[in-house]
C-alpha positions in Angstrom: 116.4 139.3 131.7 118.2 136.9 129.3 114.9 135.3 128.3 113.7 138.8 127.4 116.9 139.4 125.7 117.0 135.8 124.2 113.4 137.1 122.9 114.3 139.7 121.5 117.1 138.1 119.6 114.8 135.6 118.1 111.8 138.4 117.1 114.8 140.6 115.3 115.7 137.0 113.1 111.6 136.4 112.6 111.6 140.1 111.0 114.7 140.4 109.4 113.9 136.8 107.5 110.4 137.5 106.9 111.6 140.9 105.1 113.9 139.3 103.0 111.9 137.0 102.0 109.7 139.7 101.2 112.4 141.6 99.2 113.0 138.7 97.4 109.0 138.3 96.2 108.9 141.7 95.8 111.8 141.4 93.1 110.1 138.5 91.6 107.5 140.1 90.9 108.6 142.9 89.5 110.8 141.2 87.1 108.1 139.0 86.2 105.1 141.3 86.3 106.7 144.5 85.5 105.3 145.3 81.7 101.9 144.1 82.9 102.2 146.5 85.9 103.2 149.3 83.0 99.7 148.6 80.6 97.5 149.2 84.3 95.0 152.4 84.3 97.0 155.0 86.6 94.6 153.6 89.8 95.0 150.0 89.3 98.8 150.8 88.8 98.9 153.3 91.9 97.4 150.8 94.2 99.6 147.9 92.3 102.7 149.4 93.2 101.6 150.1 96.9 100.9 146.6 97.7 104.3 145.3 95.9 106.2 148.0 98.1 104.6 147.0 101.1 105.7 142.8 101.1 108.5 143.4 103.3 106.8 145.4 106.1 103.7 143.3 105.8 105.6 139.9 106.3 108.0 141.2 109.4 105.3 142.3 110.9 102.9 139.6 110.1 105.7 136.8 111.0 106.3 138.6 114.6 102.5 138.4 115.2 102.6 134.9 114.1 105.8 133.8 115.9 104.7 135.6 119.0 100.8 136.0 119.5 100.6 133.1 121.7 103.3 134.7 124.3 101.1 138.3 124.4 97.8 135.8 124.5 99.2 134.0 126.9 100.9 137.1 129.2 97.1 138.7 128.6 95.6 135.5 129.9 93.6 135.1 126.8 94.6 131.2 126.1 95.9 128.9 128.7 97.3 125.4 127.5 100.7 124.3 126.6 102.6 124.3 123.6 104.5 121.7 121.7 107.9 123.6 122.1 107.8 122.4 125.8 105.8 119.8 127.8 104.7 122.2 130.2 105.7 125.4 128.9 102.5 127.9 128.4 102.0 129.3 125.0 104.4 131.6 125.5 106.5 128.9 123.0 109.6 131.7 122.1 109.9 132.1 125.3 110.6 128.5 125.9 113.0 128.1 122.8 116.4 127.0 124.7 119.0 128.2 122.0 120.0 131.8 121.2 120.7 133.0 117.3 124.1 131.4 116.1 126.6 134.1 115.9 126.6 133.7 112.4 122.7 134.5 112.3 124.1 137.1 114.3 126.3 139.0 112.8 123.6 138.7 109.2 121.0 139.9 111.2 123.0 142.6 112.5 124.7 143.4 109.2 120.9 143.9 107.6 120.0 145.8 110.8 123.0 148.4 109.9 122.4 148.8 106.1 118.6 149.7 107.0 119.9 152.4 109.8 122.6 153.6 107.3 119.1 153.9 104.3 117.3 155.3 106.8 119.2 158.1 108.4 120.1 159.0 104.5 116.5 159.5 104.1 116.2 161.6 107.1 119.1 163.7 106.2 117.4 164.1 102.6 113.9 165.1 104.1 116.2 167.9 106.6 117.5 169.5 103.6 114.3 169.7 101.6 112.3 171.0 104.4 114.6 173.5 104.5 114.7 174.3 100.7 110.9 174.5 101.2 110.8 176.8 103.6 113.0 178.5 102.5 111.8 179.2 99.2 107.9 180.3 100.9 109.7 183.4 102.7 111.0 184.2 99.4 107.4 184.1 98.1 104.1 186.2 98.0 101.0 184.0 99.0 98.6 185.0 96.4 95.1 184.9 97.6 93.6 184.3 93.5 95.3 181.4 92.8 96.3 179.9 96.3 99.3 179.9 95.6 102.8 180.9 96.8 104.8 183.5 93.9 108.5 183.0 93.9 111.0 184.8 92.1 113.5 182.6 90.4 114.7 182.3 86.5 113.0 178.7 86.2 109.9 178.0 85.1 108.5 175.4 87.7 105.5 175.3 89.8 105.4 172.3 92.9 103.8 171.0 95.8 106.2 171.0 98.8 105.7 170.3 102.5 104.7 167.1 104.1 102.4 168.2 106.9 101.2 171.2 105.2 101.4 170.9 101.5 101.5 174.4 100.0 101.7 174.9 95.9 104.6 176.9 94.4 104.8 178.7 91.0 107.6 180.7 89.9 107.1 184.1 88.4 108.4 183.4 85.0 106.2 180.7 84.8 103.2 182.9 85.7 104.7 185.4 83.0 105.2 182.9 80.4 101.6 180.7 80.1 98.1 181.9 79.6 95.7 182.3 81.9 94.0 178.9 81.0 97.6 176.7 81.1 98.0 178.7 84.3 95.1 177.4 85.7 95.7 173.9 84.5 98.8 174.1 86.2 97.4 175.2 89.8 94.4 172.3 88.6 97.1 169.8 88.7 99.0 171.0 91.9 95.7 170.9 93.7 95.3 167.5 93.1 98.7 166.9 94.5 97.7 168.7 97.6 94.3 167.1 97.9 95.7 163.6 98.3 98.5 164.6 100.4 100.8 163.2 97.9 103.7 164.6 99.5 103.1 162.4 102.8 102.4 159.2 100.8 105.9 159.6 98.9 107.8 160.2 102.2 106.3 156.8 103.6 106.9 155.1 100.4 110.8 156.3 100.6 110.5 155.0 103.9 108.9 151.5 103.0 111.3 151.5 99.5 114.6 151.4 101.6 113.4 147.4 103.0 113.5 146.3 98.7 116.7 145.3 96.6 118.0 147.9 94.3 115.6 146.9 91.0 112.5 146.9 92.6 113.3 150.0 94.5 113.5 151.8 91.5 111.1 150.2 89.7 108.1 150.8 92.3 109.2 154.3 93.0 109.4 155.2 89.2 105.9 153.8 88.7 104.4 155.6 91.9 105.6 158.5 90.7 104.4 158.3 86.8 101.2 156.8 88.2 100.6 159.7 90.5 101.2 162.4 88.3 98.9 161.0 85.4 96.0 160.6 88.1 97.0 164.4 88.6 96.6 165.0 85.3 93.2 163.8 84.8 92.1 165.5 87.7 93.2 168.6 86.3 91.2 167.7 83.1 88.1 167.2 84.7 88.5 170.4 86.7 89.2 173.0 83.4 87.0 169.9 81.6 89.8 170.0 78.6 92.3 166.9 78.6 93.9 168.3 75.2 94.0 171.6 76.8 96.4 169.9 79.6 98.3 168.1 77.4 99.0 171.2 75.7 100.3 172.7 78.8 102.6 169.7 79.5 104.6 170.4 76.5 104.8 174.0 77.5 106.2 173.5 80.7 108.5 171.3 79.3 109.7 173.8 76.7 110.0 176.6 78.9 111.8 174.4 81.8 114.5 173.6 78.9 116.1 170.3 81.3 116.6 173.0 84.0 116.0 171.4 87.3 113.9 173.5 89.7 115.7 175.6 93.2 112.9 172.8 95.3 111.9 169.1 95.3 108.3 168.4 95.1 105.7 166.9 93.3 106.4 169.5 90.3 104.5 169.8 86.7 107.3 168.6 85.3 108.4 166.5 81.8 108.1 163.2 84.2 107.5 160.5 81.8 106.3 163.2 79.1 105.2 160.9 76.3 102.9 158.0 78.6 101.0 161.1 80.6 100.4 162.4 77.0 99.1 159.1 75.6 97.2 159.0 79.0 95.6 162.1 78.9 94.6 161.4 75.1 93.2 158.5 75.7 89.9 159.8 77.4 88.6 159.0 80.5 88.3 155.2 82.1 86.1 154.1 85.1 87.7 154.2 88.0 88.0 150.2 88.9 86.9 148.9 91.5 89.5 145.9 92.0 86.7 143.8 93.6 88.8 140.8 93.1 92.0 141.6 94.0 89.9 143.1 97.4 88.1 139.6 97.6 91.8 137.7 97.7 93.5 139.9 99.6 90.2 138.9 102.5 90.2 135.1 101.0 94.6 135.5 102.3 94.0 136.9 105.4 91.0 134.7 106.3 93.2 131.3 105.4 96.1 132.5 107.5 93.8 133.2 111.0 92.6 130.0 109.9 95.9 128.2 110.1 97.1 130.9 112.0 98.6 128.0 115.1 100.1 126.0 112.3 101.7 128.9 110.9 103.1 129.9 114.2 104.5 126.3 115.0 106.1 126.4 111.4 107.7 129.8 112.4 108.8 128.1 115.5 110.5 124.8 114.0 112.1 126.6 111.4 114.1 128.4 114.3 114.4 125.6 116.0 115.9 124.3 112.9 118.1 127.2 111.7 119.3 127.6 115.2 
């Protein structure tokens, strides 16, 4: 029992190290990187901003598998041998690592462990409350069947996407009222795009993932997911009603008739989000969608090199406890 607890103590320092550490990078690179990460087409941008967010989960969980993968090899009877950490310990080598955390190590670890829990039941509490605005702002509505659509009465002009598991598009009558057929449709254009790629889903696990980075990069990331997002959103609404001025046009209206006033749900709204870089966006015609070849090629080159090296990693991981502890 107090190996497993000793264990378990030493896999909670592995992750809460490794995720700082990718914090930290994450910052870096934001700081450094960030204008270049602004001039990217919406998809290079999108998928930019994903990887960035996802350092500090990748490295926790890619330092526990590395600090660790000889114990579960070892418990599975997939390798047999011993392990430097012991003359005639198996590979189970965290096992066999005589010290527990300093209390110092402790207490930091623990410290982390309680600002993350504080993020996250925040976030929790946050996604409550909206489910609930959501829902109930659907009973308010009328489903109509012609534009797919849920009708709600309320003095804002807004139209969103809300609900995680089931995304459903919402349009307030005064904005059905107020736009033409055609900027209606561009409207409902742009909404089904949201709902197509489950947007709604993607931004509740990037919240999720965001809470692990420090302050700038939070903000940063989630700022450019969400710009990035609603320009792809954008074009796909141009290449449905085949009209990109025609959407641009309907931007500006929104924005006019919304007046600053912020809308009775949170969703993935046509709002004034970055008004003037959708605009230029939209304007600037169509690009290939890329293909990021390169970046795909690296990312295999990384995770080739590391199951390469992946026992030399894993005894790096284990005297850098050794030496912190």
């Amino acid at each position: 029992m107090d190996t497993l607890l000793n264990s378990v103590q030493l896999a909670a320092v592995v992750a809460v190290a490794a995720g700082l550490l990718g914090a930290v990078i994450a910052q870096i690179t934001v700081a450094i990187a960030g204008p270049y990460v602004r001039g990217l087409s919406p998809h290079r941008q999108f998928r930019v901003v994903l990887a960035i967010s996802s350092l500090p989960v990748v490295m926790s969980t890619g330092a526990i598998f590395i600090a660790f993968y000889p114990t579960v090899f070892d418990a599975l009877q997939w390798v047999a041998g011993s392990c430097h950490c012991g003359e005639t310990n198996s590979h189970g080598c965290l096992f066999a690592i005589p010290v527990t955390p300093s209390w110092y190590i402790s207490v930091a670890v623990l410290f982390v462990v309680m600002i993350l829990t504080y993020r996250w039941c925040r976030l929790a509490r946050t996604w409550l409350q909206r489910a609930r605005k959501a829902q109930n702002l659907l009973r308010l509505g009328d489903h109509s069947s012609q534009h797919g659509c849920y009708i709600v009465p309320a003095p804002q002009a807004f139209a969103a996407t809300v609900g995680v598991w089931k995304p459903a598009i919402v349009i307030s009558q005064r904005l059905v009222q107020a736009l033409t057929p055609e900027q209606l449709e561009v409207v409902l254009a742009h909404e089904r795009a949201h709902q197509r790629r489950r947007d709604a889903l993607l931004f509740a696990v990037l919240q999720w993932v965001l809470t692990m980075h420090l302050s700038k990069a939070r903000r940063f990331l989630m700022e450019r997911a969400r710009t990035s997002t609603e320009q792809l959103c954008d074009r796909a609404a141009a290449a449905e009603v085949r009209d990109s001025l025609a959407v641009a046009e309907t931007i500006l209206s929104v924005t006019r008739l919304n007046n600053g006033q912020r809308p009775p749900v949170d969703g993935l709204g046509f709002g004034s989000h970055r008004l003037e870089e959708r605009i230029r966006t939209l304007l600037d015609g169509p690009h290939a969608r890329p293909t990021d070849r390169f970046l795909a090629a690296l990312l295999l080159l990384g995770i080739g090199t590391a199951l390469l090296y992946l026992h030399e990693l894993h005894h790096l991981v284990e005297a850098s406890l050794l030496l912190v502890l």
